[in-house]
ZASE-603553 format. One record per residue: residue number from 1; residue in three letters; chain; x, y, z of N, C-alpha, C, O in turn. Coordinates in pm, whole numbers. Last residue first. Layout:
BEGIN
SITE bagu ketor kolmar nX nY nZ caX caY caZ cX cY cZ oX oY oZ
SITE NUM ALA A X Y Z X Y Z X Y Z X Y Z
...
This chain:
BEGIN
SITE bagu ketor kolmar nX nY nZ caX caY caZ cX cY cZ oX oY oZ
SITE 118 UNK A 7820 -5154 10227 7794 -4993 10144 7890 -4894 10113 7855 -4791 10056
SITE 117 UNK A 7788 -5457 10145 7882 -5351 10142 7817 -5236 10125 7759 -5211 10019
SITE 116 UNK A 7552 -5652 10361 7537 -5623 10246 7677 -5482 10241 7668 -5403 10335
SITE 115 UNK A 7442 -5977 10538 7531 -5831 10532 7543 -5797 10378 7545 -5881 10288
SITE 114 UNK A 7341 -6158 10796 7335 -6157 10634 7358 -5969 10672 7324 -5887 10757
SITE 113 UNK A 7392 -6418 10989 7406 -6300 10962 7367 -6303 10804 7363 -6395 10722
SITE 112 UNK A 7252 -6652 11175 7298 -6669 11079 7279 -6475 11009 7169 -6421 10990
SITE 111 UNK A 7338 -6908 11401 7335 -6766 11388 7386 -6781 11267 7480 -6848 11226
SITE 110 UNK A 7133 -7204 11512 7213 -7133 11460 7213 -7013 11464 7115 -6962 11517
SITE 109 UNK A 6908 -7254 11697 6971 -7181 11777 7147 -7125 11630 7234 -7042 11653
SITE 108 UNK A 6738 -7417 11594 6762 -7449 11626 6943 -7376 11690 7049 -7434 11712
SITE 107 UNK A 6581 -7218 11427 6505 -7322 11547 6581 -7380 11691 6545 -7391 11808
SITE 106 UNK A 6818 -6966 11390 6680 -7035 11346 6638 -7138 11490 6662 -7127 11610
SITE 105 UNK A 6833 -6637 11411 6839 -6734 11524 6749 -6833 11401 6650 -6795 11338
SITE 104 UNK A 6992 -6356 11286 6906 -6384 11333 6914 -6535 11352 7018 -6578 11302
SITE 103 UNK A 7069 -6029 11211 7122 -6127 11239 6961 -6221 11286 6853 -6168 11312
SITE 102 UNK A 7212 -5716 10954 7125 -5793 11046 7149 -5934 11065 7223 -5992 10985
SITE 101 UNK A 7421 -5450 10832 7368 -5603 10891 7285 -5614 10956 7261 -5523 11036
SITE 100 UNK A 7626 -5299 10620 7477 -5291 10631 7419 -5424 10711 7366 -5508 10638
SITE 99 UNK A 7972 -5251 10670 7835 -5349 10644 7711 -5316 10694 7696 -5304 10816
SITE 98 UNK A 8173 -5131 10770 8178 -5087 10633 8015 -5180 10576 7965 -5169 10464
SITE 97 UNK A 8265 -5147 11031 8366 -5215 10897 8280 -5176 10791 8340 -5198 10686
SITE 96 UNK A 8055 -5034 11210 8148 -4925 11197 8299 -4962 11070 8387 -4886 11030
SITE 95 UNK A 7729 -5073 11037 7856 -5166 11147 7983 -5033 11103 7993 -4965 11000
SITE 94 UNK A 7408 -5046 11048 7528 -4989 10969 7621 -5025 11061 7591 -5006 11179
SITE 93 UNK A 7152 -5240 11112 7165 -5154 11160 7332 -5169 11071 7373 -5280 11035
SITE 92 UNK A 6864 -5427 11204 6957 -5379 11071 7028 -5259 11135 6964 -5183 11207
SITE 91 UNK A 6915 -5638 11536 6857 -5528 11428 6933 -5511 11288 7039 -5567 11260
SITE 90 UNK A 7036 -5805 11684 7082 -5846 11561 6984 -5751 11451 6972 -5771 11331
SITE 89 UNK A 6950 -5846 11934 7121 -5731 11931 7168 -5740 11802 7283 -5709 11770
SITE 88 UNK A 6748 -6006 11942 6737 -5899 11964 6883 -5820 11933 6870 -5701 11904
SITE 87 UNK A 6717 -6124 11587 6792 -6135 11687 6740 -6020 11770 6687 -5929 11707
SITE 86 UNK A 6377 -6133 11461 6542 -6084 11455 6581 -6095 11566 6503 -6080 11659
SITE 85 UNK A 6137 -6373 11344 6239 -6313 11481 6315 -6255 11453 6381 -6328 11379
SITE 84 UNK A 5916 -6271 11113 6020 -6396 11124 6047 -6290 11237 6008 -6173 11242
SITE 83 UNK A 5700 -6152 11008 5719 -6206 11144 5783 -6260 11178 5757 -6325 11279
SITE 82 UNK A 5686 -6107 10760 5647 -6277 10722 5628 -6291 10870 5567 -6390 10910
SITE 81 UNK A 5753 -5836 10747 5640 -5868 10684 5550 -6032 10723 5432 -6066 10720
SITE 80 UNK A 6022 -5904 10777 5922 -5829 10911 5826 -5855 10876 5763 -5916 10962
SITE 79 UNK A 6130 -5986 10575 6123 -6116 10688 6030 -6035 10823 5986 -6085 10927
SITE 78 UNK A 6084 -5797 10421 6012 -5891 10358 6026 -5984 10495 5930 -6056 10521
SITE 77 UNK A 6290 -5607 10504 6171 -5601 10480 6052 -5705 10510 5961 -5699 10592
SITE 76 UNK A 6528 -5760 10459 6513 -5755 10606 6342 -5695 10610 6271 -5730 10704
SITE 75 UNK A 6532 -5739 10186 6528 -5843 10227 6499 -5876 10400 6461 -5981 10450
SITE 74 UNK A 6519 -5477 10111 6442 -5509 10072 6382 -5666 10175 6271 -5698 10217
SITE 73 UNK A 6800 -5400 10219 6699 -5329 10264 6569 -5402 10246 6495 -5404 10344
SITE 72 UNK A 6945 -5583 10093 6907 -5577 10202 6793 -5519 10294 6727 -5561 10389
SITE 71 UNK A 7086 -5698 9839 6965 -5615 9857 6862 -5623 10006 6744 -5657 10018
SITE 70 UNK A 7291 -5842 9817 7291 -5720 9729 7127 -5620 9753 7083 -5517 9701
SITE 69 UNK A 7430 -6050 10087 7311 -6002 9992 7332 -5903 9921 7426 -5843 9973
SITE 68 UNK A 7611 -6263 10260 7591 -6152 10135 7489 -6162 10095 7440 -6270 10063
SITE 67 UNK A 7588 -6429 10525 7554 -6480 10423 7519 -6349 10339 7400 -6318 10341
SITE 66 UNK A 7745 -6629 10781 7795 -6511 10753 7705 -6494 10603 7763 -6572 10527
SITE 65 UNK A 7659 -6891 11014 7692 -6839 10887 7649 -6680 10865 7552 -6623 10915
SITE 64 UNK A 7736 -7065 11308 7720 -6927 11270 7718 -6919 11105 7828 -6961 11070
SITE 63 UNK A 7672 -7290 11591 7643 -7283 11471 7632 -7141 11370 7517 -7102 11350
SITE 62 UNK A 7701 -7315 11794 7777 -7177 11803 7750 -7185 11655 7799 -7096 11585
SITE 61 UNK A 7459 -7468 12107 7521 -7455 11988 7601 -7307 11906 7568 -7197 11948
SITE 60 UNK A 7377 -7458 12367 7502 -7460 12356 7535 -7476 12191 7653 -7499 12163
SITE 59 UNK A 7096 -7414 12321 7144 -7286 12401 7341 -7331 12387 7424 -7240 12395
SITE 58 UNK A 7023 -7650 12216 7041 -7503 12139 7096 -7422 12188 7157 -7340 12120
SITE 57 UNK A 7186 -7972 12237 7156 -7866 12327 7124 -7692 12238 7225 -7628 12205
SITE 56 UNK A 7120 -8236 12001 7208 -8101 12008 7102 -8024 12144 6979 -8022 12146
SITE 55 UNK A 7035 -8461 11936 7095 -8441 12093 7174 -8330 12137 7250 -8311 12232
SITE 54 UNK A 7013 -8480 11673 6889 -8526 11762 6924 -8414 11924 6858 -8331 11986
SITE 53 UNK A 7118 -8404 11393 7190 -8398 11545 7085 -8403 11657 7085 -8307 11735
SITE 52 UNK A 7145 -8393 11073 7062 -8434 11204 7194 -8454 11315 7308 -8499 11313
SITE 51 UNK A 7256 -8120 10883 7290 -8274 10919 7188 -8289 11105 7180 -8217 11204
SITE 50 UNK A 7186 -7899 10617 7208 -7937 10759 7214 -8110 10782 7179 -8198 10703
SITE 49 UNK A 7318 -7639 10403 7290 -7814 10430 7303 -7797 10601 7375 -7731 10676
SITE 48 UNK A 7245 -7402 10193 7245 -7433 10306 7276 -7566 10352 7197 -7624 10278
SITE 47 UNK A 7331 -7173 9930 7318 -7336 9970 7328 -7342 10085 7431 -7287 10123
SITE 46 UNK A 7258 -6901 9727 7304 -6955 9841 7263 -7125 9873 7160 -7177 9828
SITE 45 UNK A 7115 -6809 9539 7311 -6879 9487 7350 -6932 9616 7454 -6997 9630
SITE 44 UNK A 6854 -6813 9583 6899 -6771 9502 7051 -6879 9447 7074 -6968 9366
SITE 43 UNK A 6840 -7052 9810 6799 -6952 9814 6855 -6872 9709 6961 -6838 9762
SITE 42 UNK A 6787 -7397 9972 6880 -7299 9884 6782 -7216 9822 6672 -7257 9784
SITE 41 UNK A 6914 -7702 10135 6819 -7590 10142 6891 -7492 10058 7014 -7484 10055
SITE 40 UNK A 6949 -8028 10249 6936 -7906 10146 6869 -7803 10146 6747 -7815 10159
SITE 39 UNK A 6947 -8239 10505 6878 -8128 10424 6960 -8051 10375 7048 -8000 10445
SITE 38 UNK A 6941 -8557 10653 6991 -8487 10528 6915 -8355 10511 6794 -8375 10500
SITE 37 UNK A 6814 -8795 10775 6892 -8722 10894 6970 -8575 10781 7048 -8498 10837
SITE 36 UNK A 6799 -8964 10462 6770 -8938 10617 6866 -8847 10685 6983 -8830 10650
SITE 35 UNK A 6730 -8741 10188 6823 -8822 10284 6770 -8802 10421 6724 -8704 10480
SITE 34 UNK A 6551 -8686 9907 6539 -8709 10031 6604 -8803 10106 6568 -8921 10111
SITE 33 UNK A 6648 -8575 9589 6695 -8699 9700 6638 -8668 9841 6722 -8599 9897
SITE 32 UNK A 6633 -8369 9423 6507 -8421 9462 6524 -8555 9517 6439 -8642 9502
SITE 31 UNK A 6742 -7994 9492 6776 -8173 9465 6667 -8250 9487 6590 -8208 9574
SITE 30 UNK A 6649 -7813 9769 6760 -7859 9690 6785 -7965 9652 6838 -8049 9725
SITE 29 UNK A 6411 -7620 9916 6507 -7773 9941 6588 -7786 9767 6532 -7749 9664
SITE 28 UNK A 6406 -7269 9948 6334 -7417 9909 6420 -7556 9893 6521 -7539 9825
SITE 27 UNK A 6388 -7003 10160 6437 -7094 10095 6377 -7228 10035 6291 -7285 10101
SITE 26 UNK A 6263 -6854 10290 6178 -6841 10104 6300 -6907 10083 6345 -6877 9973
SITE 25 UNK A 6217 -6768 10563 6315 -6693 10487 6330 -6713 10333 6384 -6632 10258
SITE 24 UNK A 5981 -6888 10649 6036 -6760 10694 6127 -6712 10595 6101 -6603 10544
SITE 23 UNK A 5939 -7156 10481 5841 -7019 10507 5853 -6913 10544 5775 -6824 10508
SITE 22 UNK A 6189 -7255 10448 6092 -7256 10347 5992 -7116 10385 5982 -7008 10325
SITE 21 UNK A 6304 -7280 10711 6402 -7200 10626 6305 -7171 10463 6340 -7088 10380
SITE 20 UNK A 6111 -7347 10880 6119 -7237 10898 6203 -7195 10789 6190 -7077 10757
SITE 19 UNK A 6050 -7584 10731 5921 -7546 10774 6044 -7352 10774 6043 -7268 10684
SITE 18 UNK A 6329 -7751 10766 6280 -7734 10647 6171 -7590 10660 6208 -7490 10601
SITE 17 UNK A 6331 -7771 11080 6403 -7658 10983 6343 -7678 10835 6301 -7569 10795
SITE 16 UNK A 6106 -7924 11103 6076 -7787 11155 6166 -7690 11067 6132 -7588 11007
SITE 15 UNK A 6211 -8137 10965 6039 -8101 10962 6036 -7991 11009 5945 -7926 10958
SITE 14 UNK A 6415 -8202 11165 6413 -8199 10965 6306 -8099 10923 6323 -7997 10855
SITE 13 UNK A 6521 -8115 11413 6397 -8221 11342 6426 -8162 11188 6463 -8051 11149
SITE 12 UNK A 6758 -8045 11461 6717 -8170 11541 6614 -8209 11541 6572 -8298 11615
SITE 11 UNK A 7092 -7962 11319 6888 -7972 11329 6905 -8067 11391 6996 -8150 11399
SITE 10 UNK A 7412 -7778 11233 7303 -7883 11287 7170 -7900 11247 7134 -7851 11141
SITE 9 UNK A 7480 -7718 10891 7463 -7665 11018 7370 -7777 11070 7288 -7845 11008
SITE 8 UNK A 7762 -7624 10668 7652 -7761 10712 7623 -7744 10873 7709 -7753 10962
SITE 7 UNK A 7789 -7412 10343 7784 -7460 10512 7682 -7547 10546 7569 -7562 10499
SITE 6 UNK A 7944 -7447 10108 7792 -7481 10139 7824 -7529 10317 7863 -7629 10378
SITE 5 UNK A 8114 -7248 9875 8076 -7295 9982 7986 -7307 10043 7916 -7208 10061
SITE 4 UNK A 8295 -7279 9519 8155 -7255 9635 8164 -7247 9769 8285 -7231 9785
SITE 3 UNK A 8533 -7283 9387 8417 -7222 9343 8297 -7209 9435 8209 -7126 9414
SITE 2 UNK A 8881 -7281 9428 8811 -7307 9503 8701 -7192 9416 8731 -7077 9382
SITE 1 UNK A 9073 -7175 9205 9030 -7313 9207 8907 -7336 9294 8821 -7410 9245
């Protein structure tokens, strides 16, 4: 019964996460409603949403998504290429469960993994 899930992660300007999830990572907004304090964001099958939180502290946020890929190698490529940040302790690197991972920070201090089965 259950078909999706669209995690909803803080921001505390619209304008910047749009900026970094568009240019760093080649997501593009979702839907052609512009909501206040509202974002959409989406990347192949993936859906992002964030909700304004003006008064979020970054260093205290735990904001985390977990996000599958089928092509990793390619995809951790392409974000060195663009200069996006990797976590520092969030290299690509083979996990001893069985996942190909890397990790990384947006603006606003979410964590957002992306892992692939090998």
């Amino acid at each position: 019964m259950l078909t999706d899930i669209n995690p909803k992660l803080p921001m505390r300007d619209k304008s910047v996460t749009h900026s970094y999830y568009s240019n760093q990572l080649g997501f593009k907004v979702f839907g052609s409603a512009d909501y206040d304090g509202y974002l959409m964001m989406e990347k192949d099958q993936i859906q992002i949403h964030f909700f304004e939180f003006k008064e979020l502290e970054p260093k205290e946020n735990y904001g985390q998504v977990y996000i599958r890929t089928d092509n990793i190698d390619e995809f951790y490529r392409s974000l060195l290429e663009k200069q996006t940040k990797i976590h520092p302790n969030g290299k690509l690197e083979t996990k001893p469960w069985g996942q190909k991972e890397f990790s990384l920070l947006d603006p606003d201090n979410n964590l957002l993994t992306f892992g692939q089965t090998i």
